[in-house]
PAKOLRO-916705 format. One record per residue (C-alpha): residue number from 1; residue in three letters; chain; x, y, z. Coordinates in Angstrom, 1 decimal, padded with zeros to 4 digits. Each point is the difference from the previous one (the first is absolute). Example, Ala and Ser with C-alpha at 12.3 -4.5 7.8 and 13.67 -1.06 7.14 Angstrom:
BEGIN
  martor  bafi  roke       X       Y       Z
       1   Ala     A   012.3  -004.5   007.8
       2   Ser     A   001.4   003.4  -000.7
***
This chain:
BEGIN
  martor  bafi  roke       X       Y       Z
       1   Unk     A   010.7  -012.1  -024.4
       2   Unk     A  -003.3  -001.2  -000.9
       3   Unk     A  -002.9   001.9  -000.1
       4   Unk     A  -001.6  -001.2   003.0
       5   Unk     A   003.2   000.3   001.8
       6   Unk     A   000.1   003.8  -001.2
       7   Unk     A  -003.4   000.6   001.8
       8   Unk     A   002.0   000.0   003.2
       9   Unk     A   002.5   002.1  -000.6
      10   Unk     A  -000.1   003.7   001.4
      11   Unk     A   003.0   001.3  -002.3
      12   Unk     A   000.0   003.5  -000.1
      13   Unk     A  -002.9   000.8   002.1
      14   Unk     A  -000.2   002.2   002.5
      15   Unk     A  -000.9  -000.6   003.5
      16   Unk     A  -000.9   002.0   002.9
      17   Unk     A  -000.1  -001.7   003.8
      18   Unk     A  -001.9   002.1   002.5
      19   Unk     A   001.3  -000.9   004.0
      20   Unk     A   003.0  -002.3  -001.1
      21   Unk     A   001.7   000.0   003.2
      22   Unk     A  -003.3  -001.8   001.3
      23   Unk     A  -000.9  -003.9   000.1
      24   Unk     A   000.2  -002.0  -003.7
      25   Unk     A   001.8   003.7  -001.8
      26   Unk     A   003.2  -001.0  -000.8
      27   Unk     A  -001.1  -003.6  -000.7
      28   Unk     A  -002.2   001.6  -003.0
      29   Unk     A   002.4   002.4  -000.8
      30   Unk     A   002.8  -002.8  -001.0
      31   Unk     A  -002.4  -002.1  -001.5
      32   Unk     A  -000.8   003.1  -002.4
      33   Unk     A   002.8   000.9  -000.1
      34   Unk     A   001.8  -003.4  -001.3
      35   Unk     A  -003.1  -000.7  -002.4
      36   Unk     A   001.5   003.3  -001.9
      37   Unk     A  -001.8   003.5   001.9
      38   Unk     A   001.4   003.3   000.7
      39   Unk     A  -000.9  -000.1   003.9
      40   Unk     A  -000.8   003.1   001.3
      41   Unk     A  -000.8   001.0   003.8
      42   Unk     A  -002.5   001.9   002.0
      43   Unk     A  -000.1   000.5   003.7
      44   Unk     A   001.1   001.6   003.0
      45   Unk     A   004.1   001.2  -000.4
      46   Unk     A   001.2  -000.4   003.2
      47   Unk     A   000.2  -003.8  -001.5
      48   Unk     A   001.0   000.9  -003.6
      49   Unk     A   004.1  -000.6   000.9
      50   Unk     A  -000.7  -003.0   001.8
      51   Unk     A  -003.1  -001.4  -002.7
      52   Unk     A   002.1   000.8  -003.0
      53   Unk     A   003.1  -001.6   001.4
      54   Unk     A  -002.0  -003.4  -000.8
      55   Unk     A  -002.1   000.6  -003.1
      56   Unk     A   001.2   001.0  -002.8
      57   Unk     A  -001.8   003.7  -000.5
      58   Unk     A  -000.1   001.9  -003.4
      59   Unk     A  -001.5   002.9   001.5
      60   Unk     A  -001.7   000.4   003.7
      61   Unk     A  -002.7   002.8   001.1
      62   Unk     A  -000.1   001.4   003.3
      63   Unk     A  -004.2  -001.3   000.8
      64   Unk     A  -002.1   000.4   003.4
      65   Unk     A  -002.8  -002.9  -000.4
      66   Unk     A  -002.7   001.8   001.1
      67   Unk     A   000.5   003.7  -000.9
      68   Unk     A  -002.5   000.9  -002.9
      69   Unk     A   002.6   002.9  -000.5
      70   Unk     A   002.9  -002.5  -000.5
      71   Unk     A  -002.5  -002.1  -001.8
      72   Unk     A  -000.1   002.9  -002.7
      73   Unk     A   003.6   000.6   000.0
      74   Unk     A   000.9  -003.4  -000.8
      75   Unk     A  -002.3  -000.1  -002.7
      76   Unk     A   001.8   003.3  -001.7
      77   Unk     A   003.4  -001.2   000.8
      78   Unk     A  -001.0  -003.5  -001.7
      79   Unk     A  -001.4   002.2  -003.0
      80   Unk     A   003.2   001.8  -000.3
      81   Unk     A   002.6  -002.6   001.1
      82   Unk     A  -001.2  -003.3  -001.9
      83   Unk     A  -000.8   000.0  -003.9
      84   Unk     A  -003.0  -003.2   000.9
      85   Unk     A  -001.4  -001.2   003.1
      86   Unk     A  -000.4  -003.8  -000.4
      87   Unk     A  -000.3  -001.8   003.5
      88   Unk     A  -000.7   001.5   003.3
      89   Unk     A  -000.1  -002.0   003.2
      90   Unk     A  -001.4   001.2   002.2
      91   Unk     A   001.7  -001.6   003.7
      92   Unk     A  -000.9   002.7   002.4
      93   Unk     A  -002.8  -001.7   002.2
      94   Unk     A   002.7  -001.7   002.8
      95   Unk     A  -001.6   001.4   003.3
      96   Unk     A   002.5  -000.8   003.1
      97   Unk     A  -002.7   001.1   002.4
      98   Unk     A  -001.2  -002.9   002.8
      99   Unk     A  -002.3  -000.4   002.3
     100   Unk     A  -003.6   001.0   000.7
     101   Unk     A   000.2   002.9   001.9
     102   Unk     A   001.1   003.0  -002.2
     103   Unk     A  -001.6   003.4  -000.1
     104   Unk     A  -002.0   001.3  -002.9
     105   Unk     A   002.6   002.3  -001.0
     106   Unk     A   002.6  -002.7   000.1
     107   Unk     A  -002.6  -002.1  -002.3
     108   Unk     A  -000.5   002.7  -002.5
     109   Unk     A   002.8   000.9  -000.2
     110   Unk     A   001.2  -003.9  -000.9
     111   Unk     A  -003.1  -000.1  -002.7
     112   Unk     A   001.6   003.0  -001.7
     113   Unk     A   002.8  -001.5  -000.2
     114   Unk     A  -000.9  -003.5  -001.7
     115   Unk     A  -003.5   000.1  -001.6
     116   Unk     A   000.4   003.9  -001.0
     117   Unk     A   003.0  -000.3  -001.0
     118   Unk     A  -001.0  -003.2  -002.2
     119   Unk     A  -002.7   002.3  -001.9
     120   Unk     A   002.3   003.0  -000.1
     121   Unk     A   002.2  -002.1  -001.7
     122   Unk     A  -001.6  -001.4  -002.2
     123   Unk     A  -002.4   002.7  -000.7
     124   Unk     A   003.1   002.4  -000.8
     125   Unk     A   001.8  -003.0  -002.5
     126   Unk     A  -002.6  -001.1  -000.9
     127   Unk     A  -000.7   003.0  -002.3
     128   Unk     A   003.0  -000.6  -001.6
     129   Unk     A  -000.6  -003.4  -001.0
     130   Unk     A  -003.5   000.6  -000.7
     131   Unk     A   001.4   003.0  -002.6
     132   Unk     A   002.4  -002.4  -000.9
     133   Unk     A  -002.3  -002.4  -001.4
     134   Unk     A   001.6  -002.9   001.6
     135   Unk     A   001.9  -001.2   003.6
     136   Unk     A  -000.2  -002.3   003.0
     137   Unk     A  -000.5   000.8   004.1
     138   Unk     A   000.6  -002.2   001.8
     139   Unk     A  -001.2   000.2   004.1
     140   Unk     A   002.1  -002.0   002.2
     141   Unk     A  -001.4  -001.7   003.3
     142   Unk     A   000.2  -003.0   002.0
     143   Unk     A  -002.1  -003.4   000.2
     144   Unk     A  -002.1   002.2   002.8
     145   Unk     A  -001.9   001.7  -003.0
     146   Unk     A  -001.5  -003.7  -000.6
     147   Unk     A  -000.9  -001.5   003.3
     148   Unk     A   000.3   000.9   003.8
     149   Unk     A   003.7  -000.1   001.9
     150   Unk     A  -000.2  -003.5   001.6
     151   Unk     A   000.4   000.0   004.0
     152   Unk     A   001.1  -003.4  -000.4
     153   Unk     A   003.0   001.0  -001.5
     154   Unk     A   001.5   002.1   002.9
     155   Unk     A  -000.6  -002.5   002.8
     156   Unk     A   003.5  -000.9   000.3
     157   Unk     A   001.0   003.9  -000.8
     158   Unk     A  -001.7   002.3   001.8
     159   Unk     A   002.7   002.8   000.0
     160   Unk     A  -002.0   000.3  -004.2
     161   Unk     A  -003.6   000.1   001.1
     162   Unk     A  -000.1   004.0   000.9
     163   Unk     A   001.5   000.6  -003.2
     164   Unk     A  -002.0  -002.2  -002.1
     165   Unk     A  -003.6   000.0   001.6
     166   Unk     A  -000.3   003.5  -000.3
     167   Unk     A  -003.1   002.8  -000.5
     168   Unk     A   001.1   000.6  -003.2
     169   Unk     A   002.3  -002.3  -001.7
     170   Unk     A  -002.8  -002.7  -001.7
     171   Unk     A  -001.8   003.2  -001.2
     172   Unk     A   002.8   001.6  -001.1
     173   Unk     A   001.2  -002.9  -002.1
     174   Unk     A  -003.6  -001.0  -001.2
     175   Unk     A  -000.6   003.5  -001.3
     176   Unk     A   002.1  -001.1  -003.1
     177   Unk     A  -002.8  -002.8  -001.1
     178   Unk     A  -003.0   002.8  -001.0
     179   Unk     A   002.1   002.7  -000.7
     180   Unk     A   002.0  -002.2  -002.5
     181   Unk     A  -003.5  -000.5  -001.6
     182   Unk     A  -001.0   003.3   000.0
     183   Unk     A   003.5   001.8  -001.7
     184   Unk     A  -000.3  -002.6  -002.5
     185   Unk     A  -003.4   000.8  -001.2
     186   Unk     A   001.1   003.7  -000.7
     187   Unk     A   003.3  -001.2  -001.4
     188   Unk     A  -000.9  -002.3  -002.2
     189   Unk     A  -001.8   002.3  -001.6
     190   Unk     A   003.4   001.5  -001.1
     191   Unk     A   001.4  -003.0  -000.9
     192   Unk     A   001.8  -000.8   003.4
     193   Unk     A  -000.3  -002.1   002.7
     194   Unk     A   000.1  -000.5   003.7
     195   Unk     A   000.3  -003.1   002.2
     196   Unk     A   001.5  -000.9   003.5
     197   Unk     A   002.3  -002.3   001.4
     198   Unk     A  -000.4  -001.9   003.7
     199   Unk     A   003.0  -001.4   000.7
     200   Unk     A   001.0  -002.2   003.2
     201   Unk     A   002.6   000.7   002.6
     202   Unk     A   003.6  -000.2  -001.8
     203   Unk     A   002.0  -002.8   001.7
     204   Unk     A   002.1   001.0   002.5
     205   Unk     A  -001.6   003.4   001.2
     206   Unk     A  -002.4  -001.7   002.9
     207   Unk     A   000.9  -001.9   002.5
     208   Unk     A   000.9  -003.8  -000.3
     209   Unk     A  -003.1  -001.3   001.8
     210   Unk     A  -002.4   002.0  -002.0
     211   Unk     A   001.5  -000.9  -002.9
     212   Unk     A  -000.7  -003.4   000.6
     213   Unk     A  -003.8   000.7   000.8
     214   Unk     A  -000.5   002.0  -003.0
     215   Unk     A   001.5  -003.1  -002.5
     216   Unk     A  -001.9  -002.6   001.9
     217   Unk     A  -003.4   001.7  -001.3
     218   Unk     A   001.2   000.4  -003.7
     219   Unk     A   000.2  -002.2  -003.0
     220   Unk     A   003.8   001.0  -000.6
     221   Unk     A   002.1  -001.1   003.2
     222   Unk     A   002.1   003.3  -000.5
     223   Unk     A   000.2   003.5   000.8
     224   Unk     A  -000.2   002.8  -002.6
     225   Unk     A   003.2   000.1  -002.2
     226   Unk     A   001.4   003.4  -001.3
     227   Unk     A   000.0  -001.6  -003.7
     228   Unk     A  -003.7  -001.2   000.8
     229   Unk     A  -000.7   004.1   000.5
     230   Unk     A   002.2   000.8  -002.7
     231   Unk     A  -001.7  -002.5  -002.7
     232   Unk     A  -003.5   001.0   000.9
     233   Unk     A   000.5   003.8  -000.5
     234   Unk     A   001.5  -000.2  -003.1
     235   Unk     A  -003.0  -001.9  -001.2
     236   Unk     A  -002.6   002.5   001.2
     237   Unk     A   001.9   002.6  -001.6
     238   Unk     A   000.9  -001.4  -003.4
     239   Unk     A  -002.4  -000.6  -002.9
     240   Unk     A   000.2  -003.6   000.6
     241   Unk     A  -002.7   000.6   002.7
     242   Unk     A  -001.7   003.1  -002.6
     243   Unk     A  -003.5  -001.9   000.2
     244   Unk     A   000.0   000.1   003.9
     245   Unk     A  -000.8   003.0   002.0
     246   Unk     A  -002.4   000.6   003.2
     247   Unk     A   001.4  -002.7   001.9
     248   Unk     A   001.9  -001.1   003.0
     249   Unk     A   002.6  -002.6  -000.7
     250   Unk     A   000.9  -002.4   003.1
     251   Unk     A   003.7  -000.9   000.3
     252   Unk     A  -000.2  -001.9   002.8
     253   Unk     A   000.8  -003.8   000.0
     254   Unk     A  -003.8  -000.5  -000.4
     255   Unk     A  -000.4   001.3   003.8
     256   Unk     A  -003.2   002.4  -001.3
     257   Unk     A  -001.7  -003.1  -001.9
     258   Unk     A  -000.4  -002.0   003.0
***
């Protein structure tokens, strides 16, 4: 392997994925995973049999995104369990909720558990890496963090708008752009980095007719491919990217740069 070629590889590294059961997780996690990393898993463990039955786990952690107590625990069970911290993505900012009309209770408690956990997360590893003197995070979100969801593209699926035009879903995703920048200002200091990833819908989760919509305003006629999530994290996380940080990388057909 050439030496450029070995600025890709992840051999031996270790990885932890926060929220893998949720959109894009187990995409990243094979991509690591078959670029060389030790993958290991955070989250909620009612899904740990069914999460691990499809990605190939060295070690999982029981994690509630959200909780600055479990935020703390993970942190000392990382300490304890794992000899180097050396990329932590961070995939924990799906929000299911629709509509307009929740309560303020419902929308707290939906902030807590995306944008606080985010900055638990990354507060808590972050330490790590920072002690470390080296690492990657990468934050996960969708093309929604760049531009606005399109109305166009539900005309001929309604049955997706409640879901997609949402109070909180553009926010939720968009809060990956500044806070990308901010965690990699302190962590650069340390020698690490931090970027995010806005990916497009993955082919053949939405319906047909939006699918079509969504390709006829992007450069690349297709829908997202589970390699095209796969490639794209593994170069955010390796040191063939080590010169990047503080940004958020489209991976989207060109749909954002239109």
């Amino acid at each position: 392997m050439n030496e450029i070629l070995k600025k890709f590889s992840l051999q031996g590294k270790n990885a932890l994925i926060v929220c893998p059961e949720t959109p894009y997780g187990r995409e990243i996690a094979m991509g690591l995973h078959r670029a060389g990393a030790n993958i290991y898993l955070a989250g909620d463990p009612k899904v740990q049999a069914s999460v691990c039955d499809e990605i190939p786990a060295a070690g999982w952690f029981d994690y509630e995104h959200g909780s600055v107590q479990s935020a703390i625990q993970l942190e000392k069970e990382v300490r304890e369990q794992l000899e180097t911290l050396d990329i932590v993505v961070e995939n924990g900012l799906y929000t299911a909720m629709s509509g307009w009309s929740q309560s303020y209770d419902d929308i707290c408690r939906e902030l807590r558990a995306t944008h606080l956990g985010m900055m638990l997360t990354v507060q808590a590893l972050g330490r790590i890496l920072a002690e470390q003197g080296h690492g990657s995070v990468l934050l996960v979100a969708d093309y929604g963090a760049l531009v606005g969801y399109d109305v166009q593209n539900y005309e001929a699926c309604p049955e997706m708008f409640d879901s997609q035009f949402t109070l909180l879903k553009g926010f939720v995703s968009g809060g990956v752009v500044n806070y990308a920048r901010q965690a990699s200002n302190y962590l650069a200091e340390h020698g690490c980095r931090c970027n995010a990833l806005a990916f497009a819908p993955l082919e053949g989760v939405c319906s047909k007719a939006f699918e079509e919509a969504f390709t006829r305003h992007s450069q690349v006629k297709r829908l997202l491919r589970p390699e095209d999530v796969a490639t794209a994290a593994v170069f955010l996380a390796s040191d063939a990217s080590s010169f990047i940080t503080g940004i958020t990388l489209p991976v989207d057909g060109g749909y954002t740069a239109k």
